[in-house]
matplotlib code that plots the C-alpha trace (Angstrom):
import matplotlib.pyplot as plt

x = [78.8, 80.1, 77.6, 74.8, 76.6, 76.4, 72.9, 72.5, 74.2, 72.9, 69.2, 70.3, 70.9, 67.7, 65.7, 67.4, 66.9, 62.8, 62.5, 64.4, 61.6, 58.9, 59.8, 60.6, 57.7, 55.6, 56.9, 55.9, 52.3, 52.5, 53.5, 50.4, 47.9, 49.0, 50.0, 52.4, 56.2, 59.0, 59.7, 56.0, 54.6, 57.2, 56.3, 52.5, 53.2, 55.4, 52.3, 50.1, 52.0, 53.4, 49.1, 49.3, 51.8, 50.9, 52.6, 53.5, 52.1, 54.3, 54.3, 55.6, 58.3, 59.0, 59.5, 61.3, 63.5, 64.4, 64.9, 67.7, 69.4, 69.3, 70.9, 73.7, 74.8, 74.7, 76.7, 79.4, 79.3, 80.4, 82.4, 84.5, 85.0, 86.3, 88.6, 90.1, 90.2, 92.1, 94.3, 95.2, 96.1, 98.3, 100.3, 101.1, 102.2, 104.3, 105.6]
y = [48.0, 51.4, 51.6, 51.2, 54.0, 56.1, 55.4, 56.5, 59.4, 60.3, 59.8, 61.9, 64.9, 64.0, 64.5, 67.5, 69.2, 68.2, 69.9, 73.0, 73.2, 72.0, 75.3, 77.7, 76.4, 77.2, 80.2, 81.4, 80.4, 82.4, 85.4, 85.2, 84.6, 87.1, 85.1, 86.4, 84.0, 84.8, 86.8, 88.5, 84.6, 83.5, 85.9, 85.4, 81.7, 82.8, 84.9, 82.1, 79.3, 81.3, 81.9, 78.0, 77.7, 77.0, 79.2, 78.3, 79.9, 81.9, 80.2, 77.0, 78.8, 80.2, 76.5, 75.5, 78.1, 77.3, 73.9, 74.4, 76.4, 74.4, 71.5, 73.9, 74.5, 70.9, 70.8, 73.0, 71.8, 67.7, 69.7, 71.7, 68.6, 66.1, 69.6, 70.0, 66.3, 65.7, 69.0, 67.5, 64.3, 65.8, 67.6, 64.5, 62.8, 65.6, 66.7]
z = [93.9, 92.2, 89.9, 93.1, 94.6, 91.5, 90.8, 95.1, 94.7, 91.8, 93.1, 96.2, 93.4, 91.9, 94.8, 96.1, 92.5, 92.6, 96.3, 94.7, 92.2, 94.1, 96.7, 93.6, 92.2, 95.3, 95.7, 92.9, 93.3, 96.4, 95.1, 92.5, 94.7, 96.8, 100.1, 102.3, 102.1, 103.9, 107.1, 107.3, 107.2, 109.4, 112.3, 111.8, 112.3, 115.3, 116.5, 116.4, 117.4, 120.7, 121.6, 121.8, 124.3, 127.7, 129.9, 133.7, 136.7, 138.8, 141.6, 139.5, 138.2, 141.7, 142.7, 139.9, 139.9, 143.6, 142.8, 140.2, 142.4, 145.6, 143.0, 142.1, 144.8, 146.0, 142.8, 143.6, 147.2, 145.6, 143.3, 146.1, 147.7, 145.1, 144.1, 147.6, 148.5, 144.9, 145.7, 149.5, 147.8, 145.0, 148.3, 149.8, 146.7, 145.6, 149.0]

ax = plt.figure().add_subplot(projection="3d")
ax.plot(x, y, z, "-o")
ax.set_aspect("equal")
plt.show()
């Protein structure tokens, strides 16, 4: 049983090491074939990944935002309830 968790843990090393090198390895062939890594990929992955999004009308986030507010303030409504009903109660037990 020990030497099943030694061998797991150790293979858990293992794989961690081989990504390392797999990434340092990739970066490097990056950087020779001249591709951009790091933050100047990462923002022109942003850039192209935000022109997929589909944004809502706003007339449908008009409505939506109505709609969350309408359910806080049912919210704080129950809330203010259960509070004062809870408060009223703790008067009459306590005198």
């Amino acid at each position: 049983m020990a030497d099943a968790k030694k061998n797991s843990k150790k293979s858990i090393v293992a794989q961690a090491e081989a990504k390392a090198n797999k990434m340092a390895n990739d970066r490097e062939k990056a950087k020779k074939s001249g591709k951009k890594t790091g933050l100047a990929k990462y923002f022109k992955d942003l850039k192209s990944e935000i022109k997929k999004v589909t944004w809502p009308s706003f007339k449908k986030v008009r409505n939506n935002t109505f709609v969350v507010l309408v359910g806080m303030c049912a919210s704080a409504i129950v809330i203010f309830g259960i509070d004062s009903a809870l408060t009223a109660l703790m008067k009459l037990v306590n005198g």
